[in-house]
TIRO-749679 format. One record per residue (C-alpha): residue number from 0; residue in one letter; x, y, z. Coordinates in steps of 0.2 Angstrom, whole numbers. Example, Ala and Ser with C-alpha at 12.3 -4.5 7.8 and 13.67 -1.06 7.14 Angstrom:
BEGIN
   kollo   guse       x       y       z
       0      a      62     -22      39
       1      s      68      -5      36
end
This chain:
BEGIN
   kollo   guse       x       y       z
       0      x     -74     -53     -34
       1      x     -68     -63     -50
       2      x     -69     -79     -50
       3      x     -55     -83     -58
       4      x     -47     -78     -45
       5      x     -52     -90     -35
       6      x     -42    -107     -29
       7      x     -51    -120     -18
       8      x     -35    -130     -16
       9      x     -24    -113     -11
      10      x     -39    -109       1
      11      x     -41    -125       9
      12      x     -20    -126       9
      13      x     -19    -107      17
      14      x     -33    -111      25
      15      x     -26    -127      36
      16      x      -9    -116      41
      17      x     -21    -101      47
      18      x     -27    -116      58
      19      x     -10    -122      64
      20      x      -3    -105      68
      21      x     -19    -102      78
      22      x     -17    -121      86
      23      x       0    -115      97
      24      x       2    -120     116
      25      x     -13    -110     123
      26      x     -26    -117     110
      27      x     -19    -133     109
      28      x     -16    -137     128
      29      x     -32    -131     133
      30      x     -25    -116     144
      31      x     -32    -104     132
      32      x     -49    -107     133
      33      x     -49    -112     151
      34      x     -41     -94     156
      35      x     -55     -84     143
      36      x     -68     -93     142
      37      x     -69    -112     153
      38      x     -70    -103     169
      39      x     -86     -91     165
      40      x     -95    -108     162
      41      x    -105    -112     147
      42      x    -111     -95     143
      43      x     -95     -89     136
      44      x     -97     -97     120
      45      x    -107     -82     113
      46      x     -92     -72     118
      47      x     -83     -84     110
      48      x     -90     -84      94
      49      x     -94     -66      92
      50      x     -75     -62      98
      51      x     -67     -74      83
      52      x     -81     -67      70
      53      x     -72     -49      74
      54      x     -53     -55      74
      55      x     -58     -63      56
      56      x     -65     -46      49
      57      x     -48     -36      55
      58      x     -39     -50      50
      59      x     -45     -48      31
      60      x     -46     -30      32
      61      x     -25     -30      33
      62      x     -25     -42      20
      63      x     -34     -29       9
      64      x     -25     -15      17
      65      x      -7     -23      13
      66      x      -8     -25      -3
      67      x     -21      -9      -8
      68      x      -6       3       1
      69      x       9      -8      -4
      70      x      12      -9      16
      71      x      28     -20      15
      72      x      33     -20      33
      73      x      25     -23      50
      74      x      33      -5      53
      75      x      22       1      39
      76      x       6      -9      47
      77      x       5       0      63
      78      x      12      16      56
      79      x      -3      17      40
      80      x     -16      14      55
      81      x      -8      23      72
      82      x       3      35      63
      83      x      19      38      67
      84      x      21      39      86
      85      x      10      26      92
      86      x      15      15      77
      87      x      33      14      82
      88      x      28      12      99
      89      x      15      -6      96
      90      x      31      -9      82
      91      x      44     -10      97
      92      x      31     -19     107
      93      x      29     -31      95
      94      x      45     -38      95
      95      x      44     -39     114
      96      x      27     -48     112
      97      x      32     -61      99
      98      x      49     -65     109
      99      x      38     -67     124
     100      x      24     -79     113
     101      x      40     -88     108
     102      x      44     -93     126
     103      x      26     -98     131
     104      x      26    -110     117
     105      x      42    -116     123
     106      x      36    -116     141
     107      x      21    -126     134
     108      x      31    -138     126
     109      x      40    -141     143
     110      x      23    -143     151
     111      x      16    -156     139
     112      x      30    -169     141
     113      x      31    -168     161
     114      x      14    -169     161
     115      x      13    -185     151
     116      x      31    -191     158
     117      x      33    -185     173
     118      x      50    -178     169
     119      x      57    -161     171
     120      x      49    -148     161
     121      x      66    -144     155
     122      x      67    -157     142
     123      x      51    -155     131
     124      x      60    -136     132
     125      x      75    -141     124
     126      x      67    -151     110
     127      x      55    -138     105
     128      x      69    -126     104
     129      x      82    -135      94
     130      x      68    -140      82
     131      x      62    -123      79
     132      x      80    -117      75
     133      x      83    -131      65
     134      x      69    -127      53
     135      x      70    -109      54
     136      x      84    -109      43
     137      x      74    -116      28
     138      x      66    -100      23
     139      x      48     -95      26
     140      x      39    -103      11
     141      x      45    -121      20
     142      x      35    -115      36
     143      x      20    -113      28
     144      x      21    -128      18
     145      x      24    -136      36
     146      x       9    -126      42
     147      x      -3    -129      29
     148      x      -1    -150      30
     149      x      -1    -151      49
     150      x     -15    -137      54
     151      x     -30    -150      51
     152      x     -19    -164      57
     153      x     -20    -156      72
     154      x     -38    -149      72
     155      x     -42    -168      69
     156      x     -35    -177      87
     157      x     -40    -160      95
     158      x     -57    -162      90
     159      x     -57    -182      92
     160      x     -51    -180     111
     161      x     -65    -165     114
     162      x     -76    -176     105
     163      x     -75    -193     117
     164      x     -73    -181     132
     165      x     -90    -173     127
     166      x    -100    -192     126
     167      x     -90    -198     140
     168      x     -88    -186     155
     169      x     -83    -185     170
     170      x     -95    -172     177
     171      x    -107    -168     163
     172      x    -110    -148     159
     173      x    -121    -142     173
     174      x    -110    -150     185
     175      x     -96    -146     177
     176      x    -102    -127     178
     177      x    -107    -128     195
     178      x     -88    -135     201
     179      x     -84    -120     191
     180      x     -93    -107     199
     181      x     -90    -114     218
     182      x     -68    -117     212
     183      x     -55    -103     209
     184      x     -45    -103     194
     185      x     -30     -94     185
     186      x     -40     -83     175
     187      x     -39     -66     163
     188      x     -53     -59     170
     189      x     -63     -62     184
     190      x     -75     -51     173
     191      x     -83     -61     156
     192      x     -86     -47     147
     193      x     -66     -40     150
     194      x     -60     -59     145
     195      x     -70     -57     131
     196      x     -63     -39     124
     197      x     -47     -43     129
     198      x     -48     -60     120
     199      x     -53     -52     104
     200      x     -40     -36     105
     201      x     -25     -49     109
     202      x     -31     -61      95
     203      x     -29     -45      83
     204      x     -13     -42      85
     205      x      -6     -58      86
     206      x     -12     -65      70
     207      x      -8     -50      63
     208      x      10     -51      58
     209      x       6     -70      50
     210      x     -10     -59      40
     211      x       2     -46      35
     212      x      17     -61      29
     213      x       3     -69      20
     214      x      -2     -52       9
     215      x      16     -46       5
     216      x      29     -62       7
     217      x      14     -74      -4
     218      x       8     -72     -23
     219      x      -7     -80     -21
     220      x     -21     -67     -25
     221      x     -32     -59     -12
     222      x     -45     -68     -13
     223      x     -39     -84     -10
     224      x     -29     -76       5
     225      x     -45     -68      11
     226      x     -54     -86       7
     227      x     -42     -95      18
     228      x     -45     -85      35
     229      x     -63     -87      31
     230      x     -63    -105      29
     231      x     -48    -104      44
     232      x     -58     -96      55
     233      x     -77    -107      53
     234      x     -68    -123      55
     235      x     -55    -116      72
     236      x     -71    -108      79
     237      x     -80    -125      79
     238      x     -66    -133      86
     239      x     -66    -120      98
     240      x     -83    -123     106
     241      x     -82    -143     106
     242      x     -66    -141     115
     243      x     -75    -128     128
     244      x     -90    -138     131
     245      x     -79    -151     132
     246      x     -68    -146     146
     247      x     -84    -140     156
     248      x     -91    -157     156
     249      x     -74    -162     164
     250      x     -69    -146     176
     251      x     -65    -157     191
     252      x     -51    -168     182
     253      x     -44    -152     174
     254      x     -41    -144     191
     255      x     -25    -136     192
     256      x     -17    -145     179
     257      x      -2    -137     166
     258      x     -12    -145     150
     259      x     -31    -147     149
     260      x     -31    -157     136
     261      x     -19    -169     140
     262      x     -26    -172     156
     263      x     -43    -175     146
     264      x     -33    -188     135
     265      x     -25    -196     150
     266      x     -41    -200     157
     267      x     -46    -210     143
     268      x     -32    -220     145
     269      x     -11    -217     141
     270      x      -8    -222     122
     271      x     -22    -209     117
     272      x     -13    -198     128
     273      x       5    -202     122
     274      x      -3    -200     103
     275      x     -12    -181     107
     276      x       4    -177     115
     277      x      14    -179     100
     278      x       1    -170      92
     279      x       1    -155     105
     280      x      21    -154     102
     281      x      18    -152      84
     282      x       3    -140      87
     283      x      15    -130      98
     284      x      28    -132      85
     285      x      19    -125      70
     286      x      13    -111      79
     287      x      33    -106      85
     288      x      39    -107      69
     289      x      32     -91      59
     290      x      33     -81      73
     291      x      52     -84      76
     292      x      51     -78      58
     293      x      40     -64      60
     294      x      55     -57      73
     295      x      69     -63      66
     296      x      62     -53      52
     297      x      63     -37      61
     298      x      83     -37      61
     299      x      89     -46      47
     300      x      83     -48      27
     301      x      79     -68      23
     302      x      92     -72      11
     303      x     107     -58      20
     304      x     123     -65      31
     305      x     117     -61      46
     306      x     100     -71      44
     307      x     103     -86      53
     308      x     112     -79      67
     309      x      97     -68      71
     310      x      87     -85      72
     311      x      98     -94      82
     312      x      99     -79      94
     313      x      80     -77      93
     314      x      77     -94      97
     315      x      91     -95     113
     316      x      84     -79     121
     317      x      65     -87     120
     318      x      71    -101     128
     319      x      79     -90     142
     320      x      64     -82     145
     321      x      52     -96     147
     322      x      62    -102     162
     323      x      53     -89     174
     324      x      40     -96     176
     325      x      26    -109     174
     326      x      17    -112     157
     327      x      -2    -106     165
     328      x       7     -91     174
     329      x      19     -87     158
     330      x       3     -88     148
     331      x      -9     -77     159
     332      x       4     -63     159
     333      x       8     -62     141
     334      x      -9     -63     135
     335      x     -16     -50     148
     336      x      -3     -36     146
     337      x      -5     -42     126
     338      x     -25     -38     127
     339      x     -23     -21     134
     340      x      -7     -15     124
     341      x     -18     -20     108
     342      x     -31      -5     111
     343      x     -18       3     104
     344      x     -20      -4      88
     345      x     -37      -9      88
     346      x     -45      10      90
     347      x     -34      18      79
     348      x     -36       4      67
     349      x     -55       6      65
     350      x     -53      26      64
     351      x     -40      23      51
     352      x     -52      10      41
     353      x     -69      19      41
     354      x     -68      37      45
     355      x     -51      43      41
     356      x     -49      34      25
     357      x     -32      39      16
     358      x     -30      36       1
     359      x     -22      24      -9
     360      x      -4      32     -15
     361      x      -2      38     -35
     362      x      15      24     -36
     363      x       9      10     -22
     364      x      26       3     -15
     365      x      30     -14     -22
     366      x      27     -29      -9
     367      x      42     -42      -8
     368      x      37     -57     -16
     369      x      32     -44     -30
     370      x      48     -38     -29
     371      x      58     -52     -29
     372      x      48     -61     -43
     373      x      54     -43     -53
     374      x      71     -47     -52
     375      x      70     -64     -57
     376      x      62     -60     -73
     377      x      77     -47     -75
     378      x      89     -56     -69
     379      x      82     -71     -83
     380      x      81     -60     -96
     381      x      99     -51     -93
     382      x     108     -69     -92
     383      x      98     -72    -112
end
């Protein structure tokens, strides 16, 4: 590795919107954790970690890939790892999957501000749709400018609200673990060990497209991209198991509610709560925006005519399809059929990588921020 090619302030920077787009509804309202991890008591840490120490390996293994290949598309991802039948088929599921992530964050949103509230669901909704279209039409280097200032923002109060619930609770760990055990919950799996694999094959593939965007749509150099997920990753994780232990020590309160973590802020008292739940909305927010680029993407070039209608049909038709249900339900559904569809990627991927091993093409395709830095150096040089 050069050293040159190292940044601190573009790892720490890329690093911080790794954390955001991690930091969407299930993280940040505490369903997430409950559903894979909370509910197998305080054992599923391990799991926890060694799940997120996977996800962060593949993750910089398609960083490499992208740029090693010249993989310019998603299309190109899955296709260069599954080949060509199975690679259109996780492509097409893709689009279903982020348009159905797009409507759990939307549903979250909804969940958050009735919660605190105690008005209908269908208002935190419409905000979080008309904000995401809004911003959508400034152009992806924007989003992760958003991403990159508001991802520790958010890690901050997370961490801060885990933090006093951890001193200060309501039932202590072994109690906690004990209500557990003896309670039923809306879960994953039923099984640890399933929560966990599923856990670690959905987190694959839906950090994948933002791993992919980063390598092709960004100039930084590898190694900083690959230094941010690192960086990204150590600090989520962390986050991860305060907030876990922290919802353990606190299981009866969190019963049944749409937010974890809300319900945890609530309990020490309302204006902590109103503050997280501005937070929340932004976590929710950050993590909305790329993927309703990512899909958008998929039928219309950033920059062409039709651009901005395909966000603004994106965004309506994920809003339409978080009214069928509850946040949790929504959430559990997407993120279960998600784990196991991503086998399909996951197996084929790790052939690919280490045993198949193509190699790297005499003229690698040009990537698109390389692309597009070309032409404006011609287009420079032609108007001289």
């Amino acid at each position: 590795m050069n050293k040159k090619n190292i940044h601190i302030g573009k790892i720490l920077f890329l690093g911080g919107a790794y954390c955001a787009l991690s930091a969407g509804s299930g993280f940040g309202t505490g369903q997430e954790l409950t559903q894979y991890f909370v509910v197998h008591g305080p054992g599923s840490l391990v799991g926890l970690w060694v799940t997120q120490v996977i996800t962060f390996i593949f993750g910089c293994m398609v960083i490499i890939d992208t740029r090693k290949y010249g993989l310019k598309t998603l299309d190109d991802v899955y296709t260069h790892y599954c080949g060509k039948v199975i690679g259109k088929i996780l492509w097409i599921f893709n689009i279903a999957y982020l348009l159905a992530m797009c409507a759990t964050m939307i549903a979250g949103a909804g969940a958050n501000v009735a919660q605190y509230f105690g008005v209908s669901d269908q208002i935190g909704r419409v905000v979080l749709a008309i904000a995401v279209l809004i911003t959508c039409l400034f152009g992806f280097k924007r989003l992760l400018n958003i991403n990159g200032i508001l991802g520790p923002i958010i890690m901050v109060f997370v961490i801060l609200i885990a933090v006093l619930a951890l001193v200060n609770p309501t039932d202590g760990i072994a109690a906690g673990a004990k209500f557990l055990q003896e309670s039923t919950h809306l879960s994953i799996s039923s099984n640890f060990a399933w929560s966990c694999f599923l856990y670690t094959t959905m987190c694959i593939f839906f950090q994948m497209p933002y791993w992919h965007a980063c390598a092709a749509n960004d100039g930084e150099t590898t190694e900083d991209t690959v230094g941010s997920c690192i960086i990204g990753a150590i600090f989520f994780i962390s986050v991860q198991t305060i907030s876990t232990l922290s919802m353990i020590s606190n299981a009866s309160i969190l019963d049944g509610v749409q937010v974890p973590n809300l319900a945890l802020a609530q309990n020490m008292g309302m204006a902590i709560a109103g503050v997280f739940g501005l937070i929340l909305m932004f976590a929710i927010y950050t993590t909305t925006l790329p993927e309703v680029f990512a899909l958008t993407n998929t039928f219309a070039k950033e920059g062409s005519k039709n651009y901005k209608y395909a966000i603004v049909i994106v965004v309506i038709v994920g809003f339409v399809i978080s009214q069928v249900g509850a946040f949790d339900q929504i959430l559990n559904v997407v993120f279960t059929v998600c784990g196991w569809v991503a086998i399909l990627y996951a197996f084929p991927f790790l052939y690919t990588r280490f045993i198949r091993k193509p190699a790297v093409p005499e003229h690698v395709p040009e990537l698109p921020y390389y692309e597009l830095m070309r032409k404006k150096k011609e287009n420079a040089a032609h108007e001289k």
